[in-house]
N, C-alpha and C positions, 0 to 999 in steps of 0.2 A: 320967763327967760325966752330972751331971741332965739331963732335960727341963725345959726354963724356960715355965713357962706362958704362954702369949700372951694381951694385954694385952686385956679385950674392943672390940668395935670394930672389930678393928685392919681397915684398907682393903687394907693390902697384902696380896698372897700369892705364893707362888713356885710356878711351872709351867715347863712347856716343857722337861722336864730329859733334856739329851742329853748322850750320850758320842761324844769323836772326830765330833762334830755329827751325830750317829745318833740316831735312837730306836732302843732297846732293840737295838740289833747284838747279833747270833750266831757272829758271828767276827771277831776282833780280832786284830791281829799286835804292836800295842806294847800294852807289859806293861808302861806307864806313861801311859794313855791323858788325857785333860783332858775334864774335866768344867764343862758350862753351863748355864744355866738363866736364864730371865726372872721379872722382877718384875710384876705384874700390880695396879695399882688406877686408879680412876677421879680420886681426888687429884691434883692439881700436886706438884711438888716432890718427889717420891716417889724415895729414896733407900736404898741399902744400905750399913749402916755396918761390917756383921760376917756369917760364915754360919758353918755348921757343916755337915757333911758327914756320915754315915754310910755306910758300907760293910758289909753283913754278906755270911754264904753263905747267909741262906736267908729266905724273906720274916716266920718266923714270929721269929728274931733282930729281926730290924728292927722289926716290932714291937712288938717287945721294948725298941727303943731300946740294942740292944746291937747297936754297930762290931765284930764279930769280925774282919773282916779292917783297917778303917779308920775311926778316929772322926777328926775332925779338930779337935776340939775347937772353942772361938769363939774362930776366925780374924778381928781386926781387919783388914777391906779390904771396899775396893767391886768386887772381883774376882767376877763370875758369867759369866765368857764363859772362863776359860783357865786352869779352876783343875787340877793335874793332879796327878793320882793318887797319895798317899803309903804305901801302907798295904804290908800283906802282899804278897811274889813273888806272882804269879799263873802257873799253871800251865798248861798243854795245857788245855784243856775246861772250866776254871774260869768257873760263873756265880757273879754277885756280885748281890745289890739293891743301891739306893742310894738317899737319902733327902737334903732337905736343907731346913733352916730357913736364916733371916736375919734379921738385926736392922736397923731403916730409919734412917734420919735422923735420926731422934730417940731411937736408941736400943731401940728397943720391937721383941719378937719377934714372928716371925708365926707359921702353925701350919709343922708338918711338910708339907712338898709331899706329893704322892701318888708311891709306890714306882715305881722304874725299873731296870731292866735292863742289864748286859751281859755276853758270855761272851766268853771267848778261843776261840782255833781253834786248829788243830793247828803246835806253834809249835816242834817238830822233828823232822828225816827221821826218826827212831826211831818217832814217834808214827803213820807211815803203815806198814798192811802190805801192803798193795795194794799192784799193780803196774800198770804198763805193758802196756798190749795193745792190739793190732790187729789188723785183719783179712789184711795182708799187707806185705811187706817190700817197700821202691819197687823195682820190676826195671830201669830206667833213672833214677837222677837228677837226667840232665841234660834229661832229656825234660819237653817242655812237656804230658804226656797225662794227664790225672787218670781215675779211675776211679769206678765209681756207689759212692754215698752205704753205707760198713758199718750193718751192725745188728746190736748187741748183746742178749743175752738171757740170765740168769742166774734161774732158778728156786731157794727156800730156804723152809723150814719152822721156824715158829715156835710151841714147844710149852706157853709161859706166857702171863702176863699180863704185858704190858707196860706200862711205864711211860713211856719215851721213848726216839725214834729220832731219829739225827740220818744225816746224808747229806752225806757231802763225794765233789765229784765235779768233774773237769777233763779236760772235752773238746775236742782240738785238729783244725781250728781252732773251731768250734762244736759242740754238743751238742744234744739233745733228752731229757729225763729223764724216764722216766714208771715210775711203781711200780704193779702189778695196773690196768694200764690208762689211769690217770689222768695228767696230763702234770703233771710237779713244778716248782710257782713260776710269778709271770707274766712270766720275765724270757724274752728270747728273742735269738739271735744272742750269746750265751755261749761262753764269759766275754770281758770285756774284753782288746781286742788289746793284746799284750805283744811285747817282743824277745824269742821264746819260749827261742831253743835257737843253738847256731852253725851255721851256712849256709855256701854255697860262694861268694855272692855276687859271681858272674861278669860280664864287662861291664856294669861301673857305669860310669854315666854321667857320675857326677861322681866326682872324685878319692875316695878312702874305703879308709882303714887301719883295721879295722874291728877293736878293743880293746874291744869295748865288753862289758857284764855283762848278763845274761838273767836273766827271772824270769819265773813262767807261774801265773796265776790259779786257785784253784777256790771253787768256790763251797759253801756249807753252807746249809741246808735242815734242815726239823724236819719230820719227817716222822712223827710221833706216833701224828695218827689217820691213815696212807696203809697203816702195815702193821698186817697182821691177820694175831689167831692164826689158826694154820694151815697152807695153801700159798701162797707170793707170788713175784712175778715182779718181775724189775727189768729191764725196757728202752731201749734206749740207742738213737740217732740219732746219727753222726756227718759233718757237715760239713767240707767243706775250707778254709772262713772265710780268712781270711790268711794263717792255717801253710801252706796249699798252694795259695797263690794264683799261679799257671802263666799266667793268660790277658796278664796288661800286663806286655811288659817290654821298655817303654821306658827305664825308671832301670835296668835290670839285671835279674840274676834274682834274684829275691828270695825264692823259698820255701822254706821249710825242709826238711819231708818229709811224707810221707803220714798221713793221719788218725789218732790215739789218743788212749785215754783212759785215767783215772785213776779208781778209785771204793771208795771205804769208807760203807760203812753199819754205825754203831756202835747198839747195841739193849741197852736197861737193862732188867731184866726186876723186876716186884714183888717176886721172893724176893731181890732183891742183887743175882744173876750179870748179866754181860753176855757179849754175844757180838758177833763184827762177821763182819760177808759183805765181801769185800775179790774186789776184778777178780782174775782172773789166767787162768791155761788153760784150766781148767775151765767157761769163762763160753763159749757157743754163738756163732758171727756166719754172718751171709749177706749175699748182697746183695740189693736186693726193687726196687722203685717207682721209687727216686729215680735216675736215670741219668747224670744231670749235675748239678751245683752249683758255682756260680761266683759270685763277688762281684762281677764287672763284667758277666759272659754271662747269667746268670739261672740258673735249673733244669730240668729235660726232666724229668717223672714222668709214667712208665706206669702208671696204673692196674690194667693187665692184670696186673701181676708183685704186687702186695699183697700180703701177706703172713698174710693172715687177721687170727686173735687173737694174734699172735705175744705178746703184752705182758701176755698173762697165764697163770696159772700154769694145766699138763695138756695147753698145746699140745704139738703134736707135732713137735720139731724133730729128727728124724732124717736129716733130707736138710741140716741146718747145720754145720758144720764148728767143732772145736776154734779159740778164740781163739790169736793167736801173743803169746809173749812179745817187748814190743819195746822197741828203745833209749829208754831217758829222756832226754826233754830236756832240755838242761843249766841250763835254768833253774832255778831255788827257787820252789818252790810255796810260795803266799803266800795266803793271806785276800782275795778281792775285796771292799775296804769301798767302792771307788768304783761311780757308782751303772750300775745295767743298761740294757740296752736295752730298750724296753718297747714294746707298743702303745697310745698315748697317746690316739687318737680312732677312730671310723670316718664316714666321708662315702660318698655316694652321689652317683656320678658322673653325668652329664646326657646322654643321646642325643643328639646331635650329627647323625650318618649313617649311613643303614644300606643295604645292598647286599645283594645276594641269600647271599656269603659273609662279607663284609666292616662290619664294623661298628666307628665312632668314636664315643668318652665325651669327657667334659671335664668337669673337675674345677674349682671356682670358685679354683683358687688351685694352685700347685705344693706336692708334698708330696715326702716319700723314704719308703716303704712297698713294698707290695704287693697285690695284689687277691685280695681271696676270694670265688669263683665257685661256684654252684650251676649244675649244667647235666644234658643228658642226650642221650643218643643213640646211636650204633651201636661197637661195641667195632672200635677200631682206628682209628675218627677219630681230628684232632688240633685241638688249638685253640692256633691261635697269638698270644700277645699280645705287642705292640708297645708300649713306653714313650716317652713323644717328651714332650721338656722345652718350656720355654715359646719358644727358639732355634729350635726345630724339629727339634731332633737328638734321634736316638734312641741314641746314644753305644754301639750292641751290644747294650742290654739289650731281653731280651725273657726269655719262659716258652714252651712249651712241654707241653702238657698230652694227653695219651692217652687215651681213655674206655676204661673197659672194658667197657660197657652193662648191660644191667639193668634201669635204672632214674635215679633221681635223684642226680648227683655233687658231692662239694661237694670242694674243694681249696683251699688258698695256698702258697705257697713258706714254705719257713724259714729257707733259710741265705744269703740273697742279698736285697737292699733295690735299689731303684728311685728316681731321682726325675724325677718328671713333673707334668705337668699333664694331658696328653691320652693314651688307651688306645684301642689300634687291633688289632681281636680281628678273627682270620681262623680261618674254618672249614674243615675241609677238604672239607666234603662240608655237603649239605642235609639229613643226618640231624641234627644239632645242634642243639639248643634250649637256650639260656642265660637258664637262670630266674632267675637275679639277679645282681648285680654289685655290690660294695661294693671300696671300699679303704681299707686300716687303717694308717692315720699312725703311724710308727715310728724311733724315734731315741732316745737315751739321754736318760732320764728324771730329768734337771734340774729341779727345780721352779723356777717365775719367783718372782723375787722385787719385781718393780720395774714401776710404771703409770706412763702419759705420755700426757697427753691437752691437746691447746691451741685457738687457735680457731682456727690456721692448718692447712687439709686435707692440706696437701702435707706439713707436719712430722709429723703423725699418721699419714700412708700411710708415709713413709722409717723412721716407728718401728715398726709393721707389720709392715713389710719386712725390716726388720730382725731382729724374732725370729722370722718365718715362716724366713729364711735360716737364720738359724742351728740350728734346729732342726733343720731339714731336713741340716745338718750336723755335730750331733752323734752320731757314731757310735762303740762301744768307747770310749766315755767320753775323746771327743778332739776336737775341731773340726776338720773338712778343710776343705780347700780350694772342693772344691766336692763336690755329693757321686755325681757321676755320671761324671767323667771322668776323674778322678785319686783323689779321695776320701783325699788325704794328707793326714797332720798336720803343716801346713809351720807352721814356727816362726816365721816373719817374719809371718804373715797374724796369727797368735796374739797374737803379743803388740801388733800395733795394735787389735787389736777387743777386748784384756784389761777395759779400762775400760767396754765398753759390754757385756762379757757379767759383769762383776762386779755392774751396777747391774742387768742385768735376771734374772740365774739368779741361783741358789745353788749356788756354785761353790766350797766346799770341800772335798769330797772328791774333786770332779772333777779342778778343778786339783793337786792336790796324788799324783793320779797319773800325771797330765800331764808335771808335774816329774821323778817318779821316770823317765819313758819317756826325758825329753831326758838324764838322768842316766847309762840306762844306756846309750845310743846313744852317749854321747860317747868319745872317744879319750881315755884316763883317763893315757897317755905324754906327751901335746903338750897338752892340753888343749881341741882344737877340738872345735866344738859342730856338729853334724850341721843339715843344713836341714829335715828331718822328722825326726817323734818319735812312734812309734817309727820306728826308720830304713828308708827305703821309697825312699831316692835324690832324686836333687832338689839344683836347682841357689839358690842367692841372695847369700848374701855376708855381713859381719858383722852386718847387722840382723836377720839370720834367728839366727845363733848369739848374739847379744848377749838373745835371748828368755830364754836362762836365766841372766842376771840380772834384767833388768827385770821378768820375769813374779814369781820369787818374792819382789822386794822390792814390789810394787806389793801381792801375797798378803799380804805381813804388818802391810804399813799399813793394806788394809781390814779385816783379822782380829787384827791381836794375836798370830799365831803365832811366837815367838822360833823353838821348835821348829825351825821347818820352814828357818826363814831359817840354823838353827845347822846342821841337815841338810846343807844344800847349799852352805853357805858355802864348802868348799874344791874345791867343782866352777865353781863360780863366780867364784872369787880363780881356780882354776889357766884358764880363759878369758881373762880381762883380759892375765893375765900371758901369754900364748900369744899375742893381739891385740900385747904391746907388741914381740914377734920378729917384726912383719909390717911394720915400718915402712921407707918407704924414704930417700934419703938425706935428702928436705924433710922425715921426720916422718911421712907422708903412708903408709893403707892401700891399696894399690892392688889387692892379692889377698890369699885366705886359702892355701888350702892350693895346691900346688907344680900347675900344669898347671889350675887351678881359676879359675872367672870370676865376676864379682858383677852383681845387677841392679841394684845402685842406687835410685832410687825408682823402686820397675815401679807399669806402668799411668798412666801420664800420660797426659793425654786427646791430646796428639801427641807427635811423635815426644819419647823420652826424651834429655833433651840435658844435666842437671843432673851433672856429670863424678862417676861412682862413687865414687872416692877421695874425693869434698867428702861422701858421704854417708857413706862407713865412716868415716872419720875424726872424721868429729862421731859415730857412733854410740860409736867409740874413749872420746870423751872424756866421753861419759852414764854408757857401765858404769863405768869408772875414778870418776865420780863418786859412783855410786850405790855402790860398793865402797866410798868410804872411808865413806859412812853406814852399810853394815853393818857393817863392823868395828867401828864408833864403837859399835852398837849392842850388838854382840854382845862389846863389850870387849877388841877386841884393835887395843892401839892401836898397836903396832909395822905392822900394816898399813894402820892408817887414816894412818899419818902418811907412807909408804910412798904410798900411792894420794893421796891430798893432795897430796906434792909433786911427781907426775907430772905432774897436771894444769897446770900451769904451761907446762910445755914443750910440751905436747897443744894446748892453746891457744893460743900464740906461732907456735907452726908451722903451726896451721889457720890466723889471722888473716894470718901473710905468705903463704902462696898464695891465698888465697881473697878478704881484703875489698880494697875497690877505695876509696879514699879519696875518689877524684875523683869517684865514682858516689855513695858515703854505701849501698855495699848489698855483699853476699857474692857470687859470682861475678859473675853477668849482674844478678842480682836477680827472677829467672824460676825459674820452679818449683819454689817453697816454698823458697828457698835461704837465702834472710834468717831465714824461720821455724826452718828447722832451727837458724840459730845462735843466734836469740833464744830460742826452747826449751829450748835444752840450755847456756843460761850460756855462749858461746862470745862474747858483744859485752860488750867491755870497757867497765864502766859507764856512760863519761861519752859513751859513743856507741852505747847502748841507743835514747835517744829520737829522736836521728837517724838510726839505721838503721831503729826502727819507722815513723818518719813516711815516709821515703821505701820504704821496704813497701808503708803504707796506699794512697800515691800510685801505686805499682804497679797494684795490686786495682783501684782505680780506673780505670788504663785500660784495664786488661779487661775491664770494662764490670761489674766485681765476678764475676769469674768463676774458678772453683777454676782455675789449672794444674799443680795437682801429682799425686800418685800416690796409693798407701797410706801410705806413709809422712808424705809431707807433710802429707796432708790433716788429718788429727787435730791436728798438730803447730800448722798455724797457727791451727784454732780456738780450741788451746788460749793462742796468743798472744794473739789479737785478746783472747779473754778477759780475760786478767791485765791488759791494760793499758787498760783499758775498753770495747774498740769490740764489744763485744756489734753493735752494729746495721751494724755490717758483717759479722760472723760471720752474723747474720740477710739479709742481702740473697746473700753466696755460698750459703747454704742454700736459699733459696728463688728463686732463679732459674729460668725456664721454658723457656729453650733451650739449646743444646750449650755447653760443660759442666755438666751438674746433674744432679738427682734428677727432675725432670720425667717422664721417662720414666714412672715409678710412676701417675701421673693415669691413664694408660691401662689399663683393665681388664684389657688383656690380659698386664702385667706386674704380677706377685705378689710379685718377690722382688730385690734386690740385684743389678747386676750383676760382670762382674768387668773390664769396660773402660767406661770415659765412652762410646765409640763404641755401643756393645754388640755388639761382637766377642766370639767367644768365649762361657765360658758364662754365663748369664744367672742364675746362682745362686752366686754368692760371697759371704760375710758378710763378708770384708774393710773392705771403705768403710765397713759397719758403723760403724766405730769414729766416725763420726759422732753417733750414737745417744746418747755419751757427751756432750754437748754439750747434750743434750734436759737430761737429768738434773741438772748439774753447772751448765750457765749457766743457761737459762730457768729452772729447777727450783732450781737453786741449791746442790742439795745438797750437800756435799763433806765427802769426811774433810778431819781438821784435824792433819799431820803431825807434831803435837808431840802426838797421842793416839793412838797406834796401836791400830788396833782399833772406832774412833770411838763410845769411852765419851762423846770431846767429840768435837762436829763443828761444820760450818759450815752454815749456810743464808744464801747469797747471791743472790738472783734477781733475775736482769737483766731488766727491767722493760723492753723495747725496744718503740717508738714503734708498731709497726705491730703488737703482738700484744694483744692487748684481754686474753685469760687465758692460764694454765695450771696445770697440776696434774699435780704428781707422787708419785710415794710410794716409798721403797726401805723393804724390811726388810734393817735392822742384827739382831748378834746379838743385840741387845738388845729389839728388835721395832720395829714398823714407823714407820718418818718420814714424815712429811707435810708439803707445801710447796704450797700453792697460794696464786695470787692474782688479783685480776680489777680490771679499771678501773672506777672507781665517780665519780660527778660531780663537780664542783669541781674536777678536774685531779690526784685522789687514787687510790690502791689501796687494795684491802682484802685483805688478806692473812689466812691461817690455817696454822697449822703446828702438828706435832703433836710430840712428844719423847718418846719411849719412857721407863719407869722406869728409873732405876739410870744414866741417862744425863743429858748437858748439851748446849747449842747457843749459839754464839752466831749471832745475826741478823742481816746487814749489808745495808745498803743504799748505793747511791753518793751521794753530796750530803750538803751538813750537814745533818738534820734538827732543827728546833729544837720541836717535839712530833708523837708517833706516839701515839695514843688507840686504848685496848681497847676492848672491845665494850659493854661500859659506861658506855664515855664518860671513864675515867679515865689518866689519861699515865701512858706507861710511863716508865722513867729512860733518856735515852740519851744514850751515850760520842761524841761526835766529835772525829773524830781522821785526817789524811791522806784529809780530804777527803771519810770515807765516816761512815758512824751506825750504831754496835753498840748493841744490846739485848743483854745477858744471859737466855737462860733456864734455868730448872730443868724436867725434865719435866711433859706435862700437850698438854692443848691450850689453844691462845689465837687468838684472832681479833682483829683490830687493822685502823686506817689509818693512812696516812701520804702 
């Protein structure tokens, strides 16, 4: 097929173009990956009627407008967000270009996008010759005793010209990679925490038949210009990250085994050959500097034991011992496409108080990082530092630091994160001088995708707060709990903050290895779903395990991924149907697994009183519900009709224990009880507006004050929502004494807590899920579930009495949305929204409107219907009142 010349003129263009939502990935594990891309003009209306695709192997093919591996010819559709891959198998190492036009609205071509990228990875055990090594084989264990940090060193000679080197490497439980000196990538705390291998997993804490599948990350690197003809060196750093993480074990023991790694470096040379350097015996280890490393304790490095130039090629390692061959993890090394951990800022912490040893920083806000220190003084001092959260707890972490003298030191940890607000540095002696102090903000490297700004202070501090938390807890491409005292991936916390880390990150590749984690943790015989993911022990009940339905179906409404929902669908059907063996004689979940307890809605501002069973049980009848929509969608309708007619009996037996006729409410009618069942479809229609009115009249006499948990709390805003009372979801949000967000007004809290009281720790992104309410009501934005993907959406904003503006923005994969509005005189708003190309919105407002004028001055056309006023738009921006 020809190139179709584009029409001159033309506004549109096509950019942005990503694979598996990557720019130009280097390793890729499906060898059927989907392809996106955005339309780009300044036009309204701006539309995609057709595209075409090209796939070559080489940029100067493409050029050429020759698909050697994939033409797709002109594809009728407005498909540019999940088009996926037809062409030629793709091999082990296979790079491809890719190129793509489109035809708009009217028909008419644009030009060729500009060329993109991507390659596969090593996509089987044949393709690896490397091996397994370590520095030693564990001598006990069951012992809680880890050993100082190994270090690898592997010297090779390169006698042509090179063309291209690539580097696949997986270090348990972290790594540090440097080639002739240089440290490789800015990722750090590598790779992403996995179920690496099987464990002995001894007093768990909670019930756990542990069935589950492993798989272990590595990472690839192009290391091009790092090797040189020559002699080169490849140096390795191994941490004990989570694979041998000995120090908490309160859930059980949970570590695997002692530190190793995995490494090939593949090298094309100008005349054709290639050659690869692969780990194995041959490769040198010692142990040097680092004496302890720990993910909760911190790090002890001696300065005095350094190691020189170890990292580059002609040192002298005579005194380092042959590497050992050691057991592979039973995991599948796999492609890391989910993203890394990174250092994301540096700030400069503030004197506070200084003592003659003793010296306190303070940081304007809490972070999870670590501190990099330049200092100097006498060999064999130590400097101690103290990390202390905004609680005032220092939860065990500290460092640990040795001089070896000289001169001027500079240091930071690698394999251990912190999070704090305040640093408390002890000296050991008066030779010490600490010439500078910085700390570098570090967590997995999520780009935001989503702004929120209003006139009310308190709603902009809790949105703050909110991604300041969560930041601070993404770690290994996973959100804990908190990130300092547990720092697990509890599934229950995940899927209430789902909504509010959807609208503020870009969470597609994140979540999506999030899923594969609750996947492989689960008991793949019974089908129970674990409370962390990956599995780290941890107590909760079915709203922790009902995460992996809810998260990946909530994944494909805002993406459009059939994929992922086909993925998991039978891990997800085999849950429901594992939840329907838990029932007891009313119907009713009262536990999961056998010896096993549930929290019900934890964290209620007092005591928890909302009976367990009323809360599995409605979570019972949400998955069952949301199962028969995925089969529906995914076409299999022996299950949908299957899950359809359970729900019947799910909700007969929740309404006879639970509503109370005489009240018009679900148990007491205390702590989100009503909401749980107006949420989840559980109130039999003609006693929907009865049960909300006497809700509302509830809230009221609490003086509008939240009493419910994690769970509740989202749940009822999302009611008040639906059924108009925005301006009570506004008055429980902005309350100024116990129960509320109030707290935040104080300087001295940065971040989320994880109890109404503030017990406990004071950085949990849970309640987050608030956040979604910024977005979704004020903001208005929302997918529109008959568009997965939200080619069409919604923009509703609830216009409440006491907020004069706001403004929001999410990007779609479409690009970015815009919703703002402000109160303007006469008793009118002026609203502006934006609609990315290649997309639609409708507009809605509450009340009849009988004209909404553009900025022009000219009426738009609007539908009223049940009470509310739709606008149609096509993309563009517009600005309007009404």
């Amino acid at each position: 097929m020809t190139e179709t010349s584009p029409a001159a003129g033309v506004a549109t263009r096509v950019d942005a173009l990503k694979c598996e939502q990557l720019v130009d990935p280097i390793a890729l594990n499906n060898g059927h990956p989907t392809l996106s891309w955005q339309l780009a003009s300044t036009a309204q209306g701006r539309g995609q009627k057709a595209y075409r695709v090209l796939v070559a192997g080489s940029l100067d093919s493409l050029k050429g407008n020759k698909g050697d591996y994939w033409d797709s010819g002109k594809v009728v559709s407005a498909n540019s967000t999940m088009v996926t891959y037809a062409g030629l198998p793709l091999e082990s190492r296979a790079r491809v270009f890719w190129k793509v036009m489109i035809w708009d609205e009217q028909d008419i071509p644009s030009r060729w996008s500009s060329p993109a990228s991507w390659a596969m990875g090593l996509l089987q055990s044949q393709d690896w010759s490397a091996k397994w090594i370590g520095a030693l084989e564990d001598p006990d264990p069951d012992s809680t005793t880890t050993y100082p940090a190994p270090y690898f060193r592997k010297e090779f000679q390169t006698a042509k010209k090179i063309t291209k080197a690539t580097a696949y490497i997986s270090g348990l439980g972290f790594y540090e990679l440097s080639i002739n000196g240089k440290k490789i990538g800015d990722q750090v705390l590598a790779p992403a925490v996995t179920n690496y291998d099987r464990r002995p997993l001894k007093r768990v804490g909670y019930p756990y038949d542990d069935q589950s599948t492993q798989r272990v990350f590595y990472n690839t690197f192009d290391v091009s210009h790092e090797i040189k003809q020559g002699a080169n060196c490849i140096g390795v750093i191994l941490g004990n990250g989570w694979y041998n993480q000995r120090e908490r074990n309160g859930e059980g023991t949970m570590w695997y085994d002692v530190p190793r790694l995995i490494f090939q470096l593949e090298v094309a040379y100008a005349d054709g050959s290639t050659e690869r350097i692969s780990s194995d015996n041959s490769w040198k280890t010692s142990t040097g500097p680092l004496l302890h490393d720990g993910i909760y304790s911190g790090e002890k490095y001696d300065a005095r034991l350094e190691l020189g130039d170890w990292q580059s090629a002609g040192y002298d390692d005579a005194s380092w011992k042959p590497s050992l061959a050691v057991r592979p993890p039973t995991g599948k090394l796999e492609a890391q496409t989910a993203p890394f951990d990174k250092v994301a800022r540096t700030l400069t912490p503030t004197l506070v108080e200084k003592n003659v040893l003793v010296s306190k920083y303070r940081l304007g806000e809490l972070v999870a990082g670590w501190p990099s220190i330049r200092l100097q003084g006498n060999a064999g001092s130590q400097l101690k530092i103290r990390y202390i959260s905004e609680e005032g707890q220092d939860y065990g972490q500290s460092d640990t630091y040795i001089l070896k003298g000289g001169g001027v030191e500079a240091w930071h940890p690698r394999f251990t994160w912190h999070a704090f607000r305040d640093v408390e540095i002890t000296a050991s002696d008066a030779s010490i001088i600490l010439e500078s102090l910085s700390v570098e903000d570090v967590h997995t490297a999520v780009p935001g995708i989503g702004t929120f700004e209003c006139s009310n202070p308190l709603f902009n501090k809790i949105h703050e707060a909110y991604l300041r938390t969560q930041r601070a807890n993404f770690h290994g491409s996973l959100s804990s709990d908190c990130p300092h005292r547990e720092r697990l991936g509890y599934t229950g916390d995940a899927q209430v903050i789902m909504e509010s880390t959807l609208y503020a990150f870009d969470s597609f590749q994140f979540y999506r290895k999030w899923f594969n984690d609750m996947d492989d943790a689960r008991n793949k015989k019974t089908g129970f779903v674990t409370h962390t993911a990956p599995f780290a022990g941890g107590g909760g009940g079915p709203p922790w395990g009902s995460a992996y339905v809810i998260m990946p179906w909530s994944y494909f409404n805002r993406y459009g991924d059939a994929s992922l929902l086909r993925q998991h669908y039978a891990g997800m059907k085999q849950w429901v149907e594992y939840l329907q063996t838990k029932t007891d004689e009313k119907g009713l979940i009262v536990r999961e697994e056998p010896n096993g307890w549930c929290l019900g809605d934890w964290c209620t501002p007092t005591k928890i009183e909302i009976p367990e069973p009323f809360v599995n049980t409605a979570y019972f009848y949400h998955v069952t519900e949301l199962m028969a929509k995925a089969a529906h969608t995914l076409g299999e309708k022996y299950d949908e009709a299957k899950f359809t007619a359970s729900l019947g009996k799910i909700k007969a037996d929740f309404n006879a224990a639970y509503y109370d006729d005489a009240k018009k409410c679900y148990w007491e009618g205390r702590q989100g009880s009503d909401a749980f069942a107006l949420a989840f479809g559980l109130v039999p229609d003609e006693k929907i507006t009865i049960v909300f009115n006497a809700m509302v009249e509830r809230i009221q006499q609490t003086g509008s004050h939240f009493d419910t948990g994690i769970m509740g709390t989202p749940l009822l805003l999302n009611v008040l929502s639906r059924y108009g009372r925005d301006d009570i979801a506004f008055q429980l949000m902005n309350q100024r004494d116990f129960p509320s967000f109030s707290y935040l007004l104080d300087d001295k809290n940065s971040t989320l807590w994880e109890n109404w009281n503030g017990a406990e720790s004071h950085c949990h992104p849970m309640f987050g899920s608030v956040a979604a309410w910024f977005y979704k009501g004020l903001g208005g934005i929302k997918a529109d579930p008959a568009s997965p993907g939200m080619q069409h959406f919604v923009i509703e904003p609830k216009t409440v009495a006491d907020l004069e503006s706001c403004k929001t923005s999410y990007h779609s994969l479409y690009g970015e949305i815009r919703s703002e509005w402000r109160k303007i005189a006469g008793n009118k708003h002026e609203f502006a929204i934006k609609i990315p190309a290649n997309s639609l919105a409708t507009f809605v407002l509450s009340g009849q409107k009988r004209q909404v004028m553009d900025e022009k001055g000219k009426s738009l056309p609007v539908q009223n219907r049940q009470g509310k006023s739709f606008i149609e738009f096509k993309s563009g921006f517009y600005r309007f009142t009404a």
